[in-house]
C-alpha positions in Angstrom: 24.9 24.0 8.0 25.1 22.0 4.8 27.2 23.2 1.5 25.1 23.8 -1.3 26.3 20.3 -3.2 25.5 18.3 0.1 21.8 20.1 0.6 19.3 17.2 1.3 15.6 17.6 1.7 13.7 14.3 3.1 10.9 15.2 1.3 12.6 15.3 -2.1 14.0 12.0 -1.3 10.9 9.9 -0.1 9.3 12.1 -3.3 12.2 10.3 -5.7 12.0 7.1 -3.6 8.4 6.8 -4.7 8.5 7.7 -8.0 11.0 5.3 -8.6 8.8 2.6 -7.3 6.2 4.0 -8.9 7.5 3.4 -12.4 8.3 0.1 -11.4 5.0 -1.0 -10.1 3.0 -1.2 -13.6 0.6 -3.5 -14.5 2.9 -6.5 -14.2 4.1 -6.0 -10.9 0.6 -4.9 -9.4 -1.2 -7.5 -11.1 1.5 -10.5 -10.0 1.8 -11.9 -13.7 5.5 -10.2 -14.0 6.1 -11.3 -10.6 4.8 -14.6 -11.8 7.0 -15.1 -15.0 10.1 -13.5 -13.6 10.5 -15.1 -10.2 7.7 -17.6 -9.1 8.3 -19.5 -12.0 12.0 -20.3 -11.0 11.0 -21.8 -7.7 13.1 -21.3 -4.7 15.7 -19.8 -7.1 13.7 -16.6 -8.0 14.6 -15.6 -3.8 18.2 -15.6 -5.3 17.0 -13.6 -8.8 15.0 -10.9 -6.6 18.2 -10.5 -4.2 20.5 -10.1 -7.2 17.5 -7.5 -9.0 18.0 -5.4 -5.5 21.9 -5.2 -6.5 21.4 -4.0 -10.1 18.9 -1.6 -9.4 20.4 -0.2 -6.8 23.3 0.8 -9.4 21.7 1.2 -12.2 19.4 3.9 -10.4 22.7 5.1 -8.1 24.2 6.0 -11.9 21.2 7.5 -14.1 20.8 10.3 -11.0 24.7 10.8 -10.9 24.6 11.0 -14.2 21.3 13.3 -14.8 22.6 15.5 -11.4 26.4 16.1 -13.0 25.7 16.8 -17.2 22.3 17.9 -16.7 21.4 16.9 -20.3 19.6 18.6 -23.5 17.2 16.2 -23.6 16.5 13.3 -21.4 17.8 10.4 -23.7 20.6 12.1 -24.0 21.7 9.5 -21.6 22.0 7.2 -23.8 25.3 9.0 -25.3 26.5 9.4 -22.3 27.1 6.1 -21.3 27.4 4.5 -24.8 28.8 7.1 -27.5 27.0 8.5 -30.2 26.5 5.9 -32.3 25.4 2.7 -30.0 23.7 5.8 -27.7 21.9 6.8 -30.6 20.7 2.9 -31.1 19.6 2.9 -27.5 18.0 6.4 -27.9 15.2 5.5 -30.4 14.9 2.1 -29.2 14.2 3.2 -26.1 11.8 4.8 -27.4 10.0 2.5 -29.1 10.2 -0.3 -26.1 8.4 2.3 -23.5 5.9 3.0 -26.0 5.2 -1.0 -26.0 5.5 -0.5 -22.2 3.1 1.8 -22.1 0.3 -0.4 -24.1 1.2 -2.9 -21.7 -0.2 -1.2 -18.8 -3.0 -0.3 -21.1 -3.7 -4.3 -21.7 -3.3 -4.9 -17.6 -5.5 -1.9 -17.1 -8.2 -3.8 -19.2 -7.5 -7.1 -18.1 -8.2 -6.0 -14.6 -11.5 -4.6 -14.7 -12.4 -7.8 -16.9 -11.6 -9.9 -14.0 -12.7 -8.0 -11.0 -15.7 -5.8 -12.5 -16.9 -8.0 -15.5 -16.6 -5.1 -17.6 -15.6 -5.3 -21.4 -11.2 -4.8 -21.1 -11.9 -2.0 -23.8 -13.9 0.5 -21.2 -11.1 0.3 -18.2 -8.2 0.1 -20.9 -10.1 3.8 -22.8 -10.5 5.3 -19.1 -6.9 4.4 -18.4 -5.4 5.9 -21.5 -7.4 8.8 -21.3 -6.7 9.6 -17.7 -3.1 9.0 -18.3 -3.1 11.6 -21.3 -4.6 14.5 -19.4 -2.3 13.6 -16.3 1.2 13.8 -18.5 0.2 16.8 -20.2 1.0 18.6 -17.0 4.3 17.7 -17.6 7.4 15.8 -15.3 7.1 18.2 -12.1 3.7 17.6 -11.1 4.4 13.7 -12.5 7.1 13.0 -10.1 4.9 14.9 -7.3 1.6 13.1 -7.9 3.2 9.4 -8.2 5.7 9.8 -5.5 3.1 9.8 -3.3 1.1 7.5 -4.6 4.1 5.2 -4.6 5.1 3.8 -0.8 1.1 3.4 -0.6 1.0 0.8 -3.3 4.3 -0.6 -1.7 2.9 -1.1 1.6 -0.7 -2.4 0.6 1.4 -5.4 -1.9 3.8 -6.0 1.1 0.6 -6.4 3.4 -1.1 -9.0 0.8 2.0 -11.1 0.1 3.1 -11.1 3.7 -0.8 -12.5 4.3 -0.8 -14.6 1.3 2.7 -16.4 2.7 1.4 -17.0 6.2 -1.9 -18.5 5.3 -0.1 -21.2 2.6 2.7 -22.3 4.9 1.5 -26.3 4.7 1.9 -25.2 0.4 5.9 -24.2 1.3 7.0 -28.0 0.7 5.0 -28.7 -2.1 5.1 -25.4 -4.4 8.6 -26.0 -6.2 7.2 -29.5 -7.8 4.2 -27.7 -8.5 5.7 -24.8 -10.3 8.2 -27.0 -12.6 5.2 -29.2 -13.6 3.2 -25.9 -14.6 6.0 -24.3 -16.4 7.0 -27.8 -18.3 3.0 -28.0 -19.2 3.1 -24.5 -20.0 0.0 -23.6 -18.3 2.3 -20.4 -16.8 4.9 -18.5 -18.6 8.5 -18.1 -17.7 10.7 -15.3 -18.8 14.0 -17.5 -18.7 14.2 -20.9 -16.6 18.1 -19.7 -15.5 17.8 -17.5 -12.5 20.7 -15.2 -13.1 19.2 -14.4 -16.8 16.0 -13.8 -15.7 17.1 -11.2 -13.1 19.1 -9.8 -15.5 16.4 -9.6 -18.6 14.1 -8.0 -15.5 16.8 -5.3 -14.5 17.3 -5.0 -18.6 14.0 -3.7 -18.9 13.7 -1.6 -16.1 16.7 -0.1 -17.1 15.2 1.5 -20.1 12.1 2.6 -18.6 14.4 4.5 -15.6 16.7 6.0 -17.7 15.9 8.8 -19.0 13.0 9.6 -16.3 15.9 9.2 -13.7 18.6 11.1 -15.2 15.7 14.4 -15.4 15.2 13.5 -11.7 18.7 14.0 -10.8 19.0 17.1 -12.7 16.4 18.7 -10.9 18.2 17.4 -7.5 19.3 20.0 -4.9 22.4 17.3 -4.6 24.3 14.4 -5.8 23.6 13.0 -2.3 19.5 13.6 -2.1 19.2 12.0 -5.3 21.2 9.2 -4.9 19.6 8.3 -1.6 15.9 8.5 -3.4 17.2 6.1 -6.0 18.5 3.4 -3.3 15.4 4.0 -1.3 13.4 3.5 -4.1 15.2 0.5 -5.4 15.0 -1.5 -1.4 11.6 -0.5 -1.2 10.4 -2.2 -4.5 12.9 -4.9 -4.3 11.1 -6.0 -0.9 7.7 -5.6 -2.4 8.6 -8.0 -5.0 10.2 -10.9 -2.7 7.2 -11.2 -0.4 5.0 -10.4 -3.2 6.5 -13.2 -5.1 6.8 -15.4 -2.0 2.9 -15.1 -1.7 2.1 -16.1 -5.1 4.7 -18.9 -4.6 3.5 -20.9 -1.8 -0.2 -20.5 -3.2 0.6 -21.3 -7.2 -1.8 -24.5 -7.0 -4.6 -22.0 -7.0 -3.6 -19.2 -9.3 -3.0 -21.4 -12.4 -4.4 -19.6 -15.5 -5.2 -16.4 -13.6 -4.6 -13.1 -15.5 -4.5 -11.2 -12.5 -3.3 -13.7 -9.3 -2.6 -11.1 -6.8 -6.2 -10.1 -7.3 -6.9 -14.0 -6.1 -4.3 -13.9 -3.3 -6.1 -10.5 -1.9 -9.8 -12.1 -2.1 -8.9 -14.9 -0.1 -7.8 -12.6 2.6 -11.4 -10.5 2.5 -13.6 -9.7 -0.9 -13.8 -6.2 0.3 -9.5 -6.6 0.2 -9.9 -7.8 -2.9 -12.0 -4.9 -4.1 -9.4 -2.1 -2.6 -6.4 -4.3 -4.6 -8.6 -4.0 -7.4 -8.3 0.0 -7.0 -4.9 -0.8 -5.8 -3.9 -2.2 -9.1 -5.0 0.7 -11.3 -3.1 2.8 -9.3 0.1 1.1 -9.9 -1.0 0.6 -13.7 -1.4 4.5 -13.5 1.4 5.4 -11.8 3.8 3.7 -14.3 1.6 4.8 -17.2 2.0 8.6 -17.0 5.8 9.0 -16.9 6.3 5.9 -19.8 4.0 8.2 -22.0 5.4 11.5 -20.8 8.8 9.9 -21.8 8.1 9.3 -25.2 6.3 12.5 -26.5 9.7 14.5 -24.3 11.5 12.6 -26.8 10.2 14.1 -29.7 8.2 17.6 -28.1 9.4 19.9 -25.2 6.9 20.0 -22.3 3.8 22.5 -22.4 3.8 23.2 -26.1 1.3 22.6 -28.4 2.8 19.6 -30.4 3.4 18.1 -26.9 0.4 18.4 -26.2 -1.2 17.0 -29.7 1.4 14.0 -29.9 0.4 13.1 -26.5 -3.1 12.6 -27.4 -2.6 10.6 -30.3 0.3 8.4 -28.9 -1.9 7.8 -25.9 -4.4 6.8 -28.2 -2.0 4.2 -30.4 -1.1 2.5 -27.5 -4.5 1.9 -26.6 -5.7 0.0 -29.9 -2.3 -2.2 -29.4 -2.9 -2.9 -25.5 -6.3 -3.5 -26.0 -5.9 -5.8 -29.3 -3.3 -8.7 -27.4 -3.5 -10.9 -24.4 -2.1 -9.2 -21.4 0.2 -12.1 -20.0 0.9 -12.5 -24.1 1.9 -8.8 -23.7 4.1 -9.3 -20.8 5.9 -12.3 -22.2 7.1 -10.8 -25.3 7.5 -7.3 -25.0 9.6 -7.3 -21.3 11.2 -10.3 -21.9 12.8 -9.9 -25.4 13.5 -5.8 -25.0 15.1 -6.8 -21.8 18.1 -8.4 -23.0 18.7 -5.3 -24.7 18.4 -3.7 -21.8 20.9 -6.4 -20.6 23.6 -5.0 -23.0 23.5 -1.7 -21.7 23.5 -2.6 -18.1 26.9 -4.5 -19.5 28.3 -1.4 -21.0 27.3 0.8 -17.9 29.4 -1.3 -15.6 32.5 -1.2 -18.0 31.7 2.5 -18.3 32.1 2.9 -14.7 35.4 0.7 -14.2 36.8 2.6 -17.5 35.9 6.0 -15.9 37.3 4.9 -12.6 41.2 3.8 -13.6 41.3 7.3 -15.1 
């Protein structure tokens, strides 16, 4: 029998496991043009970018649940503080804030860009469906969150790993050529690239992420049974999207010659397996787009409302609706390109101050 600290339910874990992915997999993972900026754009050197993501998110998520499990914080930013004082953790606190709100009209802009490209359909109808199923859905508040998307989660996983893996094996003879391709795209800018330095880009990635897990992960590990069951859900979490975005990225890689100026390339790479593929990637994506959606909004209005009250309801309805004029106003790779990359050398920063944190913490 197990002591109370050590208790350790596999459900709980697979549950954190996938909702940690599932925040991850937004619009630009499911729809390859993160994937794309961060990583295929590098060449061969975005295999060493994803490795060193898989070590930083690991940690990163290892700490947040630590964190969230031992202080079991007022409010879920509270985080912030905790690793950087009051006054930097106050900085990081309302910015925060305002980068997951532009997060959250990113996957409203992905949302619509996808049902442009697969359905023909205006991007303002599958944007307005989006934001208004993603309202409703975070008004239930963070329990029934982390229950619907954690299952949702490992599915999304395991349909992306099944396309890339595809996608690899059916553009082997592209293997030799695809690094000349990709610099000759990139210097003709017809794709985007977050930073041309491998170890920067992997870091303005984790950045990013960073400030879209914090908060949702430290509430996670405060509603652990353990240190140890939380934990285990992060590092789960964080090797099971780390492997979705190598052989994701892999795939787009060794077919770039054909996905040049494509919003939505995965969608490309999964049609030339099978159309009907390509139609349940479509469904596939909005799932991932949803998934990541719900908990970015959810931690926003928690910022500012506690959960089932009136004025968390109200604020949820009218930031939902914000962030659909902005995400349906700007180009989605545009989007993508300015918002992740930029907020995710902040991101970088605290990542920084986390690690001396821990080595301070440690000598005492």
């Amino acid at each position: 029998m197990t002591k109370k600290n050590e208790k350790v339910s596999t459900k709980k874990v697979v549950n954190y496991a996938g909702a940690f992915i599932a925040l991850l997999i937004g619009s630009g993972f499911a729809t390859g043009q993160e994937i794309l900026q961060y990583f295929t754009a590098l060449g061969y050197k975005g295999i060493l970018a994803v490795i060193l993501c898989f070590i930083l998110l690991a940690y990163v998520g290892l700490s947040f649940i630590s964190a969230g499990y031992n202080n079991k914080f007022d409010t879920p930013n509270d985080i912030y503080r905790y690793y950087c004082g009051k006054a930097l953790g106050t900085f990081y606190d309302y910015f925060s804030v305002f980068f997951i709100f532009l997060s959250y009209t990113v996957m409203i802009g992905g949302a619509g860009a996808t049902t442009a490209q697969h359905y023909n359909w205006s991007p303002y109808i599958g944007g307005i469906l989006m934001g208004v199923v993603v309202i409703i859905t975070a008004i239930f508040g963070l329990n029934r969150i982390v229950e619907v998307i954690g299952n949702i989660g490992p599915v999304i996983v395991v349909i992306a790993i099944f396309v890339g893996g595809v996608s690899i094996f059916t553009h082997l003879d592209g293997m030799n050529t695809a690094n000349d391709v990709v610099k000759d795209l990139v210097a003709n800018k017809e794709i985007k690239i977050a930073n041309p330095n491998w170890l920067l880009s992997a870091g303005s990635y984790v950045g990013f992420c960073m400030l879209w897990l914090a908060a949702f992960l430290g509430q996670i590990g405060a509603s652990a049974n353990s240190d140890k069951e939380g934990k285990l859900g992060a590092f789960w979490g964080a090797t099971g999207f780390s492997l979705a975005v190598l052989i994701m990225s892999l795939g787009i890689f060794f077919s770039i010659s054909t996905l040049k100026g494509s919003q939505i390339p995965t969608l490309i790479l999964a049609g030339e397996i099978h159309p009907m593929l390509a139609n349940l990637f479509s469904v596939i994506i909005l799932l991932g787009i949803y998934t990541t959606s719900v908990p970015l909004l959810w931690s926003v209005v928690s910022r500012f409302a506690e959960e089932k009250t009136p004025k968390f309801r109200m604020l949820s309805i009218v930031l939902g609706v914000v962030g659909m004029f902005v995400g349906l106003t700007l180009k989605f790779d545009t989007l993508v390109n300015y918002v992740y990359v930029l907020n995710g050398y902040v991101g970088l920063v605290l990542l920084f101050i986390m690690i001396f944190r821990s080595i301070q913490w440690k000598k005492i």
